[in-house]
LUMLOFI-780918 format. One record per residue (C-alpha): residue number from 1; x negated, y negated, z negated. Coordinates in steps of 0.1 Angstrom, whole numbers. Last residue first. Layout:
BEGIN
<NUM <X Y Z>>
...
This chain:
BEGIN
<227 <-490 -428 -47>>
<226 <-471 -416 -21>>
<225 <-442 -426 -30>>
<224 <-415 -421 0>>
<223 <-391 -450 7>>
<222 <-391 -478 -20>>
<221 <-355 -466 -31>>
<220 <-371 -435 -40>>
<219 <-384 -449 -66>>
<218 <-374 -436 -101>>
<217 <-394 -445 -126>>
<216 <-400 -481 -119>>
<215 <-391 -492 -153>>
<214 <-360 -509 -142>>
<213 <-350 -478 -118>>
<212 <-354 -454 -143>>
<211 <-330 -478 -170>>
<210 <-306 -482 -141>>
<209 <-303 -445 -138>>
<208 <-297 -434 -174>>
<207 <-271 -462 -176>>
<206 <-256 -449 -149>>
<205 <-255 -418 -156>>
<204 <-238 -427 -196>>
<203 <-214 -440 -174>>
<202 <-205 -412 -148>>
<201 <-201 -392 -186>>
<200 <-181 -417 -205>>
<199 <-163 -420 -171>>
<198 <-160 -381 -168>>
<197 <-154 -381 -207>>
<196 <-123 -405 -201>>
<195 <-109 -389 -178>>
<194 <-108 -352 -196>>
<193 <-87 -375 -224>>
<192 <-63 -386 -198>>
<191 <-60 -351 -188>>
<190 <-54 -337 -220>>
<189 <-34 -363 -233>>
<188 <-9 -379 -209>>
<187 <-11 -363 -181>>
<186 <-1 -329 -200>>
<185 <20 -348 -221>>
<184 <38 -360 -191>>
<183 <46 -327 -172>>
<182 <55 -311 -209>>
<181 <81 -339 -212>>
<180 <92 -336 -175>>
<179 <94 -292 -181>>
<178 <116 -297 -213>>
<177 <99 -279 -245>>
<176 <94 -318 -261>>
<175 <134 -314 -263>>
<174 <137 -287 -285>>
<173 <142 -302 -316>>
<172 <174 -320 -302>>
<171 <177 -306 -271>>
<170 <168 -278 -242>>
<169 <196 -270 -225>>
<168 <182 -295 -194>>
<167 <153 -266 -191>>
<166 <160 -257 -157>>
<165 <175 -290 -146>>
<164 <152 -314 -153>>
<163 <125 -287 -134>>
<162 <149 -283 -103>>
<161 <151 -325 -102>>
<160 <114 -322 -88>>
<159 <80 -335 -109>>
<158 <80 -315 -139>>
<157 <81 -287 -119>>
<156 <48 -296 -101>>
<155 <29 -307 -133>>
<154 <43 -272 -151>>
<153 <29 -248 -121>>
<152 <-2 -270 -126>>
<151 <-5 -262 -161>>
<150 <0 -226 -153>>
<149 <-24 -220 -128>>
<148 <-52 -244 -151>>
<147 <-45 -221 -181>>
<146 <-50 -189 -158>>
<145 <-78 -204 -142>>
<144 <-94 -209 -174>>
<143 <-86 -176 -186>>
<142 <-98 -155 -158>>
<141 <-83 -145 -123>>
<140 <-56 -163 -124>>
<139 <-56 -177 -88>>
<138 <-52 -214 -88>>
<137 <-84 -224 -71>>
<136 <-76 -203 -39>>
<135 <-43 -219 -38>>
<134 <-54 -254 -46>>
<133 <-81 -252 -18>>
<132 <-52 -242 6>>
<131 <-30 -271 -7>>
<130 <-59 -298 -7>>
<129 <-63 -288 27>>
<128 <-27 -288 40>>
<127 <-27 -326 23>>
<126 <-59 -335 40>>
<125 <-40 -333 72>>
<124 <-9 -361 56>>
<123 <-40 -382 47>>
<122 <-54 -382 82>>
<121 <-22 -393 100>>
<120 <-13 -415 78>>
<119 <-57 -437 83>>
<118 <-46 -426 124>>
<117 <-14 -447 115>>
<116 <-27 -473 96>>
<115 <-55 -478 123>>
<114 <-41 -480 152>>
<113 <-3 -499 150>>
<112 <-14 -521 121>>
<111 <-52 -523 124>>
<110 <-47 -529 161>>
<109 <-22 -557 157>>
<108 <-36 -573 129>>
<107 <-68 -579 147>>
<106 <-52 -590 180>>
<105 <-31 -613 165>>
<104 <7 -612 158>>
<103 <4 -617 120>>
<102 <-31 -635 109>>
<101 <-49 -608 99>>
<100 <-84 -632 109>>
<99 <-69 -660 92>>
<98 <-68 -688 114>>
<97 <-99 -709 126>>
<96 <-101 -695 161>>
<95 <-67 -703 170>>
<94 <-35 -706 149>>
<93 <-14 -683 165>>
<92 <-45 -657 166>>
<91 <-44 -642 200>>
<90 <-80 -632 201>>
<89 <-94 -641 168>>
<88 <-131 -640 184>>
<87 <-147 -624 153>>
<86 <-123 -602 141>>
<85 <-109 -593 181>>
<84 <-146 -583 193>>
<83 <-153 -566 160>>
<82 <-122 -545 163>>
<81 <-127 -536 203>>
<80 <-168 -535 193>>
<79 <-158 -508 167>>
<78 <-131 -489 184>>
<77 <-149 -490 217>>
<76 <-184 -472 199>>
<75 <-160 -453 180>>
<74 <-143 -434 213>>
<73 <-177 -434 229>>
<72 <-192 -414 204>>
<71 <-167 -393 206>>
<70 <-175 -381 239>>
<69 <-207 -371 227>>
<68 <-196 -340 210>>
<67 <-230 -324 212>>
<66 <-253 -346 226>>
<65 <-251 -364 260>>
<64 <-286 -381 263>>
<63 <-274 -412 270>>
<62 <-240 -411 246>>
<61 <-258 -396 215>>
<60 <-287 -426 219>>
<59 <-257 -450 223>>
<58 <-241 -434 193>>
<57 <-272 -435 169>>
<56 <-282 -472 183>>
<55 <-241 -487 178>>
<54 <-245 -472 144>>
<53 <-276 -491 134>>
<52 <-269 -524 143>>
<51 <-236 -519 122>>
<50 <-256 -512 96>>
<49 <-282 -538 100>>
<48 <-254 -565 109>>
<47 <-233 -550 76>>
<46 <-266 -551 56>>
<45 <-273 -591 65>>
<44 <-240 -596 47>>
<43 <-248 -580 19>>
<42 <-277 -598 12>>
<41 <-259 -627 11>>
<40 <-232 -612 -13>>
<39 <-260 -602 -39>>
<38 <-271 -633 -34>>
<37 <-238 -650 -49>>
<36 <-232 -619 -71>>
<35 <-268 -627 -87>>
<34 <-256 -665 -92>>
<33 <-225 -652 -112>>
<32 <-239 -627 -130>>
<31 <-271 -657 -137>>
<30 <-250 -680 -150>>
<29 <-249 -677 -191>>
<28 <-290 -669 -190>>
<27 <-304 -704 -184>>
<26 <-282 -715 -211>>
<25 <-265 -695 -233>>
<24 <-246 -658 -231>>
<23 <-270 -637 -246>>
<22 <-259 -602 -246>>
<21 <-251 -599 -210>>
<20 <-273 -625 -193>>
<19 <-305 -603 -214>>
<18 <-297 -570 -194>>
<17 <-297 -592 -159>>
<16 <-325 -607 -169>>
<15 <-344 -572 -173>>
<14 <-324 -562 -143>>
<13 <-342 -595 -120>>
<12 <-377 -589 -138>>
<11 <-378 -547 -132>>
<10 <-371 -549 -94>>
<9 <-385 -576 -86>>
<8 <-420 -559 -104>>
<7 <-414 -527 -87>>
<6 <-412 -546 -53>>
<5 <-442 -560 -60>>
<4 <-462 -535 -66>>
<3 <-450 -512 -39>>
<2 <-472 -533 -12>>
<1 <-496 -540 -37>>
């Protein structure tokens, strides 16, 4: 009964959810709108379980002085320091019912001068990774790696003056051989179009998805079947 239940929630509220979309009259014209409402309630008590949840992991990790523990301490004050000014609106001009990024509060201040840098910081790291996963990618050692080597090669070019310039003699007829115009057709058609199946694809998964979950196929969200 226990798994019942949640089975049959489950399969009423997408079945309604199916019928809102093609039928759009009354009682079925409001119930995105009403869903998104609860959907946003329930939401909220998942931030107070998840942040419940985090402050347990760390403290545990802290007390018993796991591996890298120290860190745990570092977001364990980041997150009650941020959670402490949100909430409190410490040095909000316009008190406790001001905007919580209200400029020259607490909130704004650390986000600004903390996290934005530290969120720069991170990106401009990832950017030596991404260019060592690109170099072992980009090795031509068959075909496909050859086309994707040189397609990138043309991408990069196509980017910089030095590519305008190299092929600048190139007119008239010619012109669609110029490194920019080759750098935009590539993103322009064969990657756009290898967009487009991923999302046909990530689409066509979701879809497959939904319709396990509706008819209580797939249910690991019910914890472990043992049934």
């Amino acid at each position: 009964m226990k798994r019942t239940v949640p089975l049959l929630i489950t399969f009423i509220v997408g079945a309604v959810l199916i019928l809102a979309e093609f039928v759009p009259h009354e009682p079925f014209g409001n119930f995105g709108e009403d869903f998104s409402l609860y959907f946003d309630i329930i939401a909220v008590f998942a931030f107070l379980l998840g942040g419940g949840n985090l402050i347990r992991v760390h403290v545990t990790k802290v007390q018993r002085k796991k591996k890298d523990w120290p860190f745990s301490i570092v977001t364990l004050v980041g997150f009650l320091g941020m959670l402490a000014a949100g909430l409190l609106k410490i040095g909000n001009p316009d008190g406790i019912q001001g905007d919580v990024a209200k400029l020259g509060s607490l909130f704004n201040d650390l986000y600004m001068f903390i996290f934005t840098p530290l969120q720069a910081s991170m990106f401009a790291l990832l950017a030596f990774f991404v260019g060592s996963a690109s170099y072992r990618a980009f090795r031509a050692k068959n075909l496909d790696a050859t086309i994707l080597l040189v397609a990138a090669f043309v991408i990069l070019l196509g980017r910089t003056p030095f590519g305008l310039w190299l092929t600048s003699g190139l007119e008239g007829s010619l012109s669609f051989l110029q490194i920019p115009n080759l750098a935009n057709w590539i993103m322009g058609v064969p990657n756009l179009a290898g967009q487009r199946a991923i999302m046909i694809g990530i689409a066509l998964g979701v879809i497959s998805m939904s319709l396990r979950l509706i008819l209580g196929v797939e249910r690991t969200y019910l914890g472990q079947d043992n049934e």
